[in-house]
LOMITI-332685 format. One record per residue: x, y, z of N, C-alpha, C in turn; residue number from 1; residue in three letters. Coordinates in nm, 2 decimals, padded with zeros to 4 digits, m for minus. Atoms other than C-alpha are relative to their C-alpha. Layout:
<rs>
(r (X,Y,Z),(X,Y,Z),(X,Y,Z),NUM,'ALA')
...
</rs>
This chain:
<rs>
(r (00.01,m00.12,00.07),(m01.28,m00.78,00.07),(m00.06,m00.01,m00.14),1,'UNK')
(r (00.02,00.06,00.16),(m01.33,m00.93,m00.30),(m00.20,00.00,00.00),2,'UNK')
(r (00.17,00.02,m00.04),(m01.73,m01.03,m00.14),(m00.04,00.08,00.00),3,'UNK')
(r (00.04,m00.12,m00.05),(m01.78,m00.71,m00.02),(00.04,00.12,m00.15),4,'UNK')
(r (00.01,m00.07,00.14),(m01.66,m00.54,m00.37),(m00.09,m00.07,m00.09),5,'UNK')
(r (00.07,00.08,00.10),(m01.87,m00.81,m00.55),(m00.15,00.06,00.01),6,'UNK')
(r (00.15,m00.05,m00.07),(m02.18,m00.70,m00.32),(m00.06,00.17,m00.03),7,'UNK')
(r (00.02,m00.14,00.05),(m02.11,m00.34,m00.40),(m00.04,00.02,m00.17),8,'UNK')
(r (00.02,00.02,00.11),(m02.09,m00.41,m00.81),(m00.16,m00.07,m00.05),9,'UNK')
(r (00.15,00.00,m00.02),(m02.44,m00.58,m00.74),(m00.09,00.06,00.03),10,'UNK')
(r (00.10,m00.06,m00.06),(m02.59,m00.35,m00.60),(m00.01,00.12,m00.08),11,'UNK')
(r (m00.01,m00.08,00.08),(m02.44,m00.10,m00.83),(m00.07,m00.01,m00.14),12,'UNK')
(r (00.05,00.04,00.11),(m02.57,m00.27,m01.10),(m00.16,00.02,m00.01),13,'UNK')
(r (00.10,00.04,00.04),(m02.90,m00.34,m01.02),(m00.06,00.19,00.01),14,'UNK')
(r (00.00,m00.10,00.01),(m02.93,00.07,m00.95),(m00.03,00.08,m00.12),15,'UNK')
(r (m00.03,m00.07,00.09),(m02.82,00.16,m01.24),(m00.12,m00.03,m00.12),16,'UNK')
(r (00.10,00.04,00.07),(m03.04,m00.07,m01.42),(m00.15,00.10,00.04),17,'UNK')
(r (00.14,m00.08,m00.06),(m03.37,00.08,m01.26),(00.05,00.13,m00.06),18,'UNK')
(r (00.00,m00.17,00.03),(m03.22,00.43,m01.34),(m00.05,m00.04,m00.13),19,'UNK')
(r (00.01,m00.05,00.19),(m03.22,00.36,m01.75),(m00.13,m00.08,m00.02),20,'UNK')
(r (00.10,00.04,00.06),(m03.54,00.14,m01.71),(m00.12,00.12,00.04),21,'UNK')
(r (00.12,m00.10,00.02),(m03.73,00.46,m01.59),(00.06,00.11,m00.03),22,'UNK')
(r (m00.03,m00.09,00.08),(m03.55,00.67,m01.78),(m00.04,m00.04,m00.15),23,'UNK')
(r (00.07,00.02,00.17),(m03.70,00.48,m02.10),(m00.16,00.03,00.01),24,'UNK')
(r (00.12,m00.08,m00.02),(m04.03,00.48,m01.90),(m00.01,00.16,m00.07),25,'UNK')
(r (00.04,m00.15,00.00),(m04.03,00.86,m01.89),(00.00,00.03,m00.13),26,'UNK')
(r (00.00,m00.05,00.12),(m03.91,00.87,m02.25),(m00.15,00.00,m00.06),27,'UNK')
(r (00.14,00.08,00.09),(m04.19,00.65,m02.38),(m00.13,00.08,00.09),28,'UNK')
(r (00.16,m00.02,m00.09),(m04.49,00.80,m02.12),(00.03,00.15,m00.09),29,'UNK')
(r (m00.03,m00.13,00.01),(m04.33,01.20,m02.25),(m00.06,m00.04,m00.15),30,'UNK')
(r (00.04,00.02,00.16),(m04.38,01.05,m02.64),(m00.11,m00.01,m00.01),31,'UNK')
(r (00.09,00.05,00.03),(m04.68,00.90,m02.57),(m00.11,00.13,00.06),32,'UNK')
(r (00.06,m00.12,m00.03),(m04.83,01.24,m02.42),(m00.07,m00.02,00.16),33,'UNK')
(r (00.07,00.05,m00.09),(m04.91,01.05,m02.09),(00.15,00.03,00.15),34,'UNK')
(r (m00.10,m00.03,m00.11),(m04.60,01.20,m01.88),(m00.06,00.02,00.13),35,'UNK')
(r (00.02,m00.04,m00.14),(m04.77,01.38,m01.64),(m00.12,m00.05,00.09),36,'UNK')
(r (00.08,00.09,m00.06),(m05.01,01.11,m01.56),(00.08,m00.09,00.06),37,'UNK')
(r (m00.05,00.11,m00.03),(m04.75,00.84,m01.49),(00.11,00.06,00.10),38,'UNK')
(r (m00.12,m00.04,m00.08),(m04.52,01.13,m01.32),(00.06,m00.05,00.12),39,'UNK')
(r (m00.05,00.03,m00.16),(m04.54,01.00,m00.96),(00.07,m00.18,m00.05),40,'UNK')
(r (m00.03,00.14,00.03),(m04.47,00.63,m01.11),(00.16,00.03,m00.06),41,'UNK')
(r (m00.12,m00.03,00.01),(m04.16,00.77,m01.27),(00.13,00.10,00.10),42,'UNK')
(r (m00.11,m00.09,m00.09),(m04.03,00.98,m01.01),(00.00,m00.11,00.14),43,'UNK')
(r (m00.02,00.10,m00.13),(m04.07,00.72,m00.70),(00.15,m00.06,m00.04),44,'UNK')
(r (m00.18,00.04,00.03),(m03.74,00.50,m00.85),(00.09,00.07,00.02),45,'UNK')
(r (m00.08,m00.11,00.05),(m03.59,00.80,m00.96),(00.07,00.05,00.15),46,'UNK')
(r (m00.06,m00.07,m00.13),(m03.58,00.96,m00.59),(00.06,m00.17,00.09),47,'UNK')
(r (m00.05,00.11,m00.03),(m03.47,00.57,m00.49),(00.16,00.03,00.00),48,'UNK')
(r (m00.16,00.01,00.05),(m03.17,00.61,m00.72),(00.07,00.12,00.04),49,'UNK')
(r (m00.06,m00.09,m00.04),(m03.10,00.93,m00.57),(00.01,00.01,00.13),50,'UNK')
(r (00.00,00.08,m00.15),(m03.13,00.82,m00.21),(00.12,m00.12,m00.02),51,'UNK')
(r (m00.13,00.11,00.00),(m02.84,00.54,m00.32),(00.12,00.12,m00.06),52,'UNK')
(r (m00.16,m00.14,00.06),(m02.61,00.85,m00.48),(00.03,00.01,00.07),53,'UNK')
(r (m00.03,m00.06,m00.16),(m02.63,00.96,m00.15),(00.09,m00.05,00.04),54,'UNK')
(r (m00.08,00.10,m00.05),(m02.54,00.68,00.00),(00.14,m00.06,m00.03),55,'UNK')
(r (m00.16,00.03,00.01),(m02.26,00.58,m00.20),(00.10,00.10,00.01),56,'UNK')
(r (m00.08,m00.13,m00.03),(m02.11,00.92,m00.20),(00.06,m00.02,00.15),57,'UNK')
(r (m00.05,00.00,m00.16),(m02.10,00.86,00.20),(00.11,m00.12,00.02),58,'UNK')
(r (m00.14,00.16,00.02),(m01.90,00.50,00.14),(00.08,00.02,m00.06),59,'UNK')
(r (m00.16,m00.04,00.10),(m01.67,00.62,m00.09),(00.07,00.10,00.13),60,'UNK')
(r (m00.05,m00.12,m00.08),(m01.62,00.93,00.16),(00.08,m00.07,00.11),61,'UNK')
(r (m00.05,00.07,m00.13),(m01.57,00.69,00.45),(00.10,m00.11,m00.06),62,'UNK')
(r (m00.14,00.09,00.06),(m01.32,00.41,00.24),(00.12,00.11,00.00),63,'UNK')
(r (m00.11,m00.04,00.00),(m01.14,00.66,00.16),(00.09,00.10,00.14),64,'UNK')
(r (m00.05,m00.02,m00.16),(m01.08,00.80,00.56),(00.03,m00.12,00.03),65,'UNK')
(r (m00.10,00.09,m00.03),(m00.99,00.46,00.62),(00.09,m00.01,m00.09),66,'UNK')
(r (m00.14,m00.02,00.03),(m00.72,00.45,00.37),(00.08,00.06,00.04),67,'UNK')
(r (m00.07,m00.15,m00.07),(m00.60,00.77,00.46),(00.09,m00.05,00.15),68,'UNK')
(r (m00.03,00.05,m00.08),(m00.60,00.60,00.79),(00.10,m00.10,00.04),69,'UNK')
(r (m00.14,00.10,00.04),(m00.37,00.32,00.70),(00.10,00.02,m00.03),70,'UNK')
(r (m00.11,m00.02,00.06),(m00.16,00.48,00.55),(00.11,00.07,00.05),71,'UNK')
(r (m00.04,m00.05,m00.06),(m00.11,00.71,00.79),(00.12,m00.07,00.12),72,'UNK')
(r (m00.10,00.07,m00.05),(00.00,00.43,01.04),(00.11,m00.08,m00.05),73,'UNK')
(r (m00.11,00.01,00.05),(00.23,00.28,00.82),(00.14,00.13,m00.03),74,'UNK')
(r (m00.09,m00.09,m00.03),(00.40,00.58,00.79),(00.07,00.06,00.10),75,'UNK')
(r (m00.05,m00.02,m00.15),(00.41,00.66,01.15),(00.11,m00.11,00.04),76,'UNK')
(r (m00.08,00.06,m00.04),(00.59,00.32,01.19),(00.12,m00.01,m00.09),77,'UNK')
(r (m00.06,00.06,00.05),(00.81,00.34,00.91),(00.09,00.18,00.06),78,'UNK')
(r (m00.03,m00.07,m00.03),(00.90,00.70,01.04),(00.06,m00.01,00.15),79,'UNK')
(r (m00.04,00.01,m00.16),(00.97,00.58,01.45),(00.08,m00.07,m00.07),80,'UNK')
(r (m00.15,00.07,00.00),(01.22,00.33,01.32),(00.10,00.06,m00.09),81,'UNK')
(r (m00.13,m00.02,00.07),(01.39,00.56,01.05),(00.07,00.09,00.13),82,'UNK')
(r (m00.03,m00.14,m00.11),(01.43,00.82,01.36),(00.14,m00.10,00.07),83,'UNK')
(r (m00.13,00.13,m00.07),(01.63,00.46,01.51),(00.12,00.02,m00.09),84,'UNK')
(r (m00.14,00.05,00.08),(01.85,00.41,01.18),(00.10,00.15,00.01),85,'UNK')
(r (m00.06,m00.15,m00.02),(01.92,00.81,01.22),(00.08,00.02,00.08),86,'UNK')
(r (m00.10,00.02,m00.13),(02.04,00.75,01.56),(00.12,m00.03,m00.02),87,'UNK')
(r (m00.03,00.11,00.02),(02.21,00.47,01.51),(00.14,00.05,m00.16),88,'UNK')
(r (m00.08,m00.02,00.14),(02.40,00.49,01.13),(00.01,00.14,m00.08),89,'UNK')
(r (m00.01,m00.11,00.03),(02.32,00.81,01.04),(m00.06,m00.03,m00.20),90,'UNK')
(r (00.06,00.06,00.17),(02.04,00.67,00.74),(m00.03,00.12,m00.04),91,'UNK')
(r (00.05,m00.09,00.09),(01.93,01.01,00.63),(00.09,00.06,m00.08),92,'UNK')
(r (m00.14,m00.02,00.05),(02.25,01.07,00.49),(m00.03,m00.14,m00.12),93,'UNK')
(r (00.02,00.13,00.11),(02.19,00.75,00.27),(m00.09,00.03,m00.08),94,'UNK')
(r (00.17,m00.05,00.08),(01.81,00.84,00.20),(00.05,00.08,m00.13),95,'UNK')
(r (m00.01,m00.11,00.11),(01.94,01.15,00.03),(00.07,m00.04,m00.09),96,'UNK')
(r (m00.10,00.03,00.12),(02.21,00.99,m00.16),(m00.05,m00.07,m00.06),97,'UNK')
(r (00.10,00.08,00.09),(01.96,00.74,m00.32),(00.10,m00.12,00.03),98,'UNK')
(r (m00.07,00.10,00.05),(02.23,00.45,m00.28),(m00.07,m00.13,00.06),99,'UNK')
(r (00.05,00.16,m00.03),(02.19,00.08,m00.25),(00.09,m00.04,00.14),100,'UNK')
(r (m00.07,00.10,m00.07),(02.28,m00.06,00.11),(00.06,m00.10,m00.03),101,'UNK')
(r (m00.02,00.12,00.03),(02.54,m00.30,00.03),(00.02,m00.12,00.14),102,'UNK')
(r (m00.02,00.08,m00.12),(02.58,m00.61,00.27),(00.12,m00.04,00.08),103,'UNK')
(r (m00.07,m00.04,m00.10),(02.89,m00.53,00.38),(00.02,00.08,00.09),104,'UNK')
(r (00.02,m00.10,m00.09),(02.80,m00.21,00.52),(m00.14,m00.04,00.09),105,'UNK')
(r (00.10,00.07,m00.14),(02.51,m00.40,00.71),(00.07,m00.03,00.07),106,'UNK')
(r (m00.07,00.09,m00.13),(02.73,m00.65,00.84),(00.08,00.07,00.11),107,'UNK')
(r (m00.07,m00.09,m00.07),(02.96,m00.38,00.94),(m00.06,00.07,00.16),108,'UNK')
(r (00.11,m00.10,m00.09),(02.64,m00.17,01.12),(m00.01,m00.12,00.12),109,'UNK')
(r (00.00,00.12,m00.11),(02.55,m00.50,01.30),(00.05,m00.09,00.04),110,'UNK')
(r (m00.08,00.11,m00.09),(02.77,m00.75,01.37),(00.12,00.05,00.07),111,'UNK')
(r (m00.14,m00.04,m00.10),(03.05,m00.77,01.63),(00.13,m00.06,m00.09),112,'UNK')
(r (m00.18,00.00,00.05),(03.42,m00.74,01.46),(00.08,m00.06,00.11),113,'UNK')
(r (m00.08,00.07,m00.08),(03.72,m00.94,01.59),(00.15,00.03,m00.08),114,'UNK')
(r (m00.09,m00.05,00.10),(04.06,m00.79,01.44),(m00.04,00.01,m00.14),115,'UNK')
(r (m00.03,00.01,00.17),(03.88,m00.71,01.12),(m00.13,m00.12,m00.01),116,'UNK')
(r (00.13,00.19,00.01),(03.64,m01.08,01.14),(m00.11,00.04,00.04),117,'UNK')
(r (00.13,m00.02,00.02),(03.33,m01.09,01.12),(m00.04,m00.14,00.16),118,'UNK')
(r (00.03,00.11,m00.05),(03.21,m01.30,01.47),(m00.08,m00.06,m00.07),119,'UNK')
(r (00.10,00.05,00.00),(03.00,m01.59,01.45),(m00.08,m00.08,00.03),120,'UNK')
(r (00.08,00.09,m00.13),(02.74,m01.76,01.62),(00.02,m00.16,m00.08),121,'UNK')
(r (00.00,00.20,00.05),(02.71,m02.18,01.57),(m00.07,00.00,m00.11),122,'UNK')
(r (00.07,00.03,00.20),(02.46,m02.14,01.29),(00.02,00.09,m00.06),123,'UNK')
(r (m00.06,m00.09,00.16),(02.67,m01.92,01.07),(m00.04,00.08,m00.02),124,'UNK')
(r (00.07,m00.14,00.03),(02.49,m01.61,01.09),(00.11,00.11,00.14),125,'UNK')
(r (m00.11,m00.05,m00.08),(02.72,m01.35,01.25),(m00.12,00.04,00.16),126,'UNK')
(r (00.02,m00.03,m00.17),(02.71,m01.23,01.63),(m00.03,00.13,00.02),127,'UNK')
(r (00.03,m00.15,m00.01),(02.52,m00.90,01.66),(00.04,00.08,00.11),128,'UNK')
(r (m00.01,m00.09,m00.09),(02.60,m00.61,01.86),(m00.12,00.06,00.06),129,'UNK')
(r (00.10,m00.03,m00.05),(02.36,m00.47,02.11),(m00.10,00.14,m00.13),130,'UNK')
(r (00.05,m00.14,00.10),(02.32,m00.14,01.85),(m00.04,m00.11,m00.08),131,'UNK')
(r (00.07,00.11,00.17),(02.29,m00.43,01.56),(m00.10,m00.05,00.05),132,'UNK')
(r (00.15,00.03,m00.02),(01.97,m00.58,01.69),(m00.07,00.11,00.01),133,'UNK')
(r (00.10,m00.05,00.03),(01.81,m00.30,01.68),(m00.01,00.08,m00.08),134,'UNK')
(r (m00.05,m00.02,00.10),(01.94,m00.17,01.38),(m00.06,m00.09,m00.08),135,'UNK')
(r (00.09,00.10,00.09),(01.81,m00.47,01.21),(m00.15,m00.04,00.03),136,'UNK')
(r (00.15,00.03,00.00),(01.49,m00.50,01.38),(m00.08,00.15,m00.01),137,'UNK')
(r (00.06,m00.13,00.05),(01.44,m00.11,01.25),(m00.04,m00.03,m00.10),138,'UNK')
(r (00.03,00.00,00.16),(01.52,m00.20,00.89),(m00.10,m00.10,m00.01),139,'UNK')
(r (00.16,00.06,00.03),(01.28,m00.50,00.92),(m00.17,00.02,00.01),140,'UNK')
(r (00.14,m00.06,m00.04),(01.01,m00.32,01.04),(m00.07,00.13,m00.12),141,'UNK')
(r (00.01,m00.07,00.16),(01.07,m00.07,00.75),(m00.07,m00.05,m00.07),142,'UNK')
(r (00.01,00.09,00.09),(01.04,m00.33,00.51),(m00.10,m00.05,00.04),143,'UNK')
(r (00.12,00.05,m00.02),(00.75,m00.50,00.68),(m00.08,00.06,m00.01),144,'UNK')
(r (00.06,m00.15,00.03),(00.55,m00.12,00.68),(m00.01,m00.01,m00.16),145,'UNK')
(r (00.05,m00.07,00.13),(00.60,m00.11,00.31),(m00.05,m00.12,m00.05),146,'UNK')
(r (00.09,00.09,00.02),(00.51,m00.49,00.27),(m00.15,00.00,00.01),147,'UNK')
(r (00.13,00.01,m00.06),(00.23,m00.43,00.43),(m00.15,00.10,m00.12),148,'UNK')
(r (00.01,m00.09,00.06),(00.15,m00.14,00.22),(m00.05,m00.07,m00.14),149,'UNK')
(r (00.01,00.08,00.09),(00.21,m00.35,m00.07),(m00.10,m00.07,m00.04),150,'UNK')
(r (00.08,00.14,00.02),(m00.04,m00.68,m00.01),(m00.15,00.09,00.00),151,'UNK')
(r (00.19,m00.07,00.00),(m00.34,m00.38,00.06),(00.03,00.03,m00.18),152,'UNK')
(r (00.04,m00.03,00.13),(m00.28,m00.25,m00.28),(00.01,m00.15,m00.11),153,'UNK')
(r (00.04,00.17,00.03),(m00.24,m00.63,m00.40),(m00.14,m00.06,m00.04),154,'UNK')
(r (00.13,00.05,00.00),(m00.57,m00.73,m00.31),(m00.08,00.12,00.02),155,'UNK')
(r (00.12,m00.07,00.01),(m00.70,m00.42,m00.34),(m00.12,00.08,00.07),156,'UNK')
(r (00.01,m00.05,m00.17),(m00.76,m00.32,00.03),(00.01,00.13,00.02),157,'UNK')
(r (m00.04,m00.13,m00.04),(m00.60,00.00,m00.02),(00.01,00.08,m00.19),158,'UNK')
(r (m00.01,m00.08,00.19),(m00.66,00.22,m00.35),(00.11,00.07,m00.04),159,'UNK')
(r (m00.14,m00.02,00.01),(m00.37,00.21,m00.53),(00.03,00.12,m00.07),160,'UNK')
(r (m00.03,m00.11,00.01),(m00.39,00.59,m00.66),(00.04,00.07,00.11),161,'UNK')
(r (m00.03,m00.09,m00.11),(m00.38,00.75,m00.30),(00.13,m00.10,00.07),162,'UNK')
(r (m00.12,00.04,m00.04),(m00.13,00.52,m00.21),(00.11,00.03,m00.11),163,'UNK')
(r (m00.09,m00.01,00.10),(00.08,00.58,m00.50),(00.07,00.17,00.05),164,'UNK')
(r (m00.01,m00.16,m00.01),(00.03,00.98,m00.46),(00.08,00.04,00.13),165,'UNK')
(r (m00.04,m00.02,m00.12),(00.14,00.97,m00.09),(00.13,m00.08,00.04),166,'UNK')
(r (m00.09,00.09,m00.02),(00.40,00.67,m00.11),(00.06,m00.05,m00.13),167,'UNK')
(r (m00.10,00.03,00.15),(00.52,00.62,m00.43),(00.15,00.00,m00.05),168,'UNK')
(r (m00.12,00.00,m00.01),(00.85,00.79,m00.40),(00.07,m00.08,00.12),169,'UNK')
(r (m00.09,00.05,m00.13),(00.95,00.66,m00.07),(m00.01,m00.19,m00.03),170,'UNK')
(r (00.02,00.11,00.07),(00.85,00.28,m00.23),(00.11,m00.02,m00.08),171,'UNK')
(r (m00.06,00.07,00.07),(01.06,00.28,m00.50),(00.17,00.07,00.04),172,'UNK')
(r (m00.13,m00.04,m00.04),(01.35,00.50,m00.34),(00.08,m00.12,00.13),173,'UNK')
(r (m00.03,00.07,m00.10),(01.37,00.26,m00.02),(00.02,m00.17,m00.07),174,'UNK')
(r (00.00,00.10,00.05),(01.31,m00.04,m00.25),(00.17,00.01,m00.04),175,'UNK')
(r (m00.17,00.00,00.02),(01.67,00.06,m00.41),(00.07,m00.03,00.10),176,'UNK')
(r (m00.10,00.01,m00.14),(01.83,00.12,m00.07),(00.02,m00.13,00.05),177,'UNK')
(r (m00.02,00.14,m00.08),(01.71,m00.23,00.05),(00.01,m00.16,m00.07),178,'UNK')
(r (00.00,00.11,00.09),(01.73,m00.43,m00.27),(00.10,m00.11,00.04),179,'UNK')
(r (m00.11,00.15,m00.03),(02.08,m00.63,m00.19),(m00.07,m00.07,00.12),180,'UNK')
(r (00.02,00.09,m00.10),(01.98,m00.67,00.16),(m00.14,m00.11,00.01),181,'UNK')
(r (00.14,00.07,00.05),(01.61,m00.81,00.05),(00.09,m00.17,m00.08),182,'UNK')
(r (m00.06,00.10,00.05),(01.85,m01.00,m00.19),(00.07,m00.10,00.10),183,'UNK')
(r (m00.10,00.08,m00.06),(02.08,m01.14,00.07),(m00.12,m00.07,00.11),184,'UNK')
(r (00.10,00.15,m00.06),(01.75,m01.30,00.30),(m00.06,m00.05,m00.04),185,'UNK')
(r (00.04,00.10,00.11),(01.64,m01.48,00.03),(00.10,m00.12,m00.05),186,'UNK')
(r (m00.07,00.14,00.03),(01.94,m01.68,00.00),(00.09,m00.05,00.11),187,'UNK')
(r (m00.03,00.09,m00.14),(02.18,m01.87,00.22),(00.11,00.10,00.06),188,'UNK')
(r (00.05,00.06,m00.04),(02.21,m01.83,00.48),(m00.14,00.00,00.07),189,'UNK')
(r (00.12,m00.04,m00.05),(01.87,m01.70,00.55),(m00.11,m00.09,m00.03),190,'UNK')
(r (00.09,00.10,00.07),(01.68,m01.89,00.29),(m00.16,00.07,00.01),191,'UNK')
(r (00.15,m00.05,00.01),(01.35,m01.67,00.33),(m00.06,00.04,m00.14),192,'UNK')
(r (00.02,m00.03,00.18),(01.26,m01.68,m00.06),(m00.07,00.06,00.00),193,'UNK')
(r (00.10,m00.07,00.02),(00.94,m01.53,m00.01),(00.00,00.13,00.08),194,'UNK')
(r (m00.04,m00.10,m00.07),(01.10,m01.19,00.16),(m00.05,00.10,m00.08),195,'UNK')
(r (00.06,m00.16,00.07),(00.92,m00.88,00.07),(m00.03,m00.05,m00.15),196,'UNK')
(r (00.07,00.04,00.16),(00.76,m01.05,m00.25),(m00.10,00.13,m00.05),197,'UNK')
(r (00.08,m00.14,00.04),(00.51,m00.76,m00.26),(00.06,00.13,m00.03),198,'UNK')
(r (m00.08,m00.13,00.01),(00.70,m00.50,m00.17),(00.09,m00.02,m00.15),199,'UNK')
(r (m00.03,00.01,00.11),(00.91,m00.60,m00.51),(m00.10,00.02,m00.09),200,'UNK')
(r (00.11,00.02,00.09),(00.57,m00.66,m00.70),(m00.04,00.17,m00.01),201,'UNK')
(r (00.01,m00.14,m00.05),(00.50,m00.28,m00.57),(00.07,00.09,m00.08),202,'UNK')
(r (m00.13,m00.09,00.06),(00.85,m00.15,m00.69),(m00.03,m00.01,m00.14),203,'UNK')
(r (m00.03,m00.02,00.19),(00.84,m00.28,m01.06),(m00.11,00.10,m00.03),204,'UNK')
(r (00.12,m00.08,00.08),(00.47,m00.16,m01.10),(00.01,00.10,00.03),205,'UNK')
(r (00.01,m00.15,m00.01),(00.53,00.21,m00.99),(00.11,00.06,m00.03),206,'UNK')
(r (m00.11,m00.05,00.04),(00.88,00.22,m01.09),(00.01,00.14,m00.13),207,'UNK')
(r (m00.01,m00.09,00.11),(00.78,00.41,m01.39),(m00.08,00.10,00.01),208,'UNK')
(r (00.15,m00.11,m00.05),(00.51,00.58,m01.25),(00.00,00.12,00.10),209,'UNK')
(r (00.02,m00.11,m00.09),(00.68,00.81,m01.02),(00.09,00.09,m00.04),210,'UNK')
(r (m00.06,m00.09,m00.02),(00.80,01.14,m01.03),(00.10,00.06,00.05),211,'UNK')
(r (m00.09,m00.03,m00.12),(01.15,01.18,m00.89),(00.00,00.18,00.00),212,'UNK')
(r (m00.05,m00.12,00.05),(01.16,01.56,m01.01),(m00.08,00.10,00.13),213,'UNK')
</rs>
């Protein structure tokens, strides 16, 4: 992507150049009283650089239907698995309340209880319930949709105004909701340190930038 923006800035450049070196032409031929002798020499570039307006106007048009496009599928999947936690826990009730999932109310959602106990499997991670696997492989999928979201606007894949305008709130409201539990597979016993690193990188930079009102 970086090549391909490098290739475009090249080419933008050298455009642009040609425009202002026969726009000095024209000055200098207009001064010199020799305009409309040199006219076709000054207008050939000219209709060049307006044959590339064109053109970029149609690349811009078409990046931005693939964003649009991206964005869209991220939303579709982060929308089929909230439809699950809806089922399931009854998350739109959470959504609205803005709160922070804590990780006792996960473990609750997913793991299998024993008078009150928490089962647990041999490697110390509790014993899910048939609902809790897919309860947890909703919220991951969540989280992975907004990661995803994240690393385009990162490197710049995805232009981070129209993602902002379309995803902004649901970024920094979901970031709240999922902060402990982000927190809790980062350390033991998960140990995934590098868990939603973006999607955090995402949250601080738009945190102030969105409009809850």
């Amino acid at each position: 992507y970086c090549l391909r923006n490098l290739k475009i800035w090249i080419v933008d450049g050298f455009f642009w150049v040609l425009f202002v070196i026969t726009l000095g032409f024209g000055i200098y031929f207009y001064k010199s009283g020799n305009f409309m002798t040199h006219l076709t020499e000054i207008l050939t570039p000219l209709s060049i650089f307006a044959v590339f307006l064109t053109y970029k106007e149609n690349v811009t048009q078409q990046r931005k239907e693939q964003v649009n496009s991206e964005i869209d599928k991220i939303l579709n999947t982060i929308q089929q698995n909230r439809e699950i936690l809806n089922e399931l826990v009854d998350f739109a009730n959470i959504t609205k309340a803005d709160e922070t999932l804590s990780i006792t109310k996960f473990h609750l959602w997913i793991c299998e209880h024993n008078d009150g106990k928490i089962e647990k499997e041999a490697d110390g991670l509790c014993k899910m319930s048939k609902n809790g696997k897919k309860i947890r492989f909703a919220i991951i999928n969540i989280l992975n949709a907004y990661e995803k979201l994240a690393i385009g606007v990162y490197y710049k894949a995805i232009d981070e105004k129209m993602a902002l305008d379309s995803m902004g709130l649901l970024i920094v409201r979901n970031y709240k909701i999922f902060k402990e539990y982000i927190k809790h597979q980062r350390g033991v016993p998960h140990n995934k340190k590098d868990a939603w690193e973006f999607l955090e990188w995402l949250n601080k930079r738009w945190s102030k930038k969105v409009n809850f009102n």
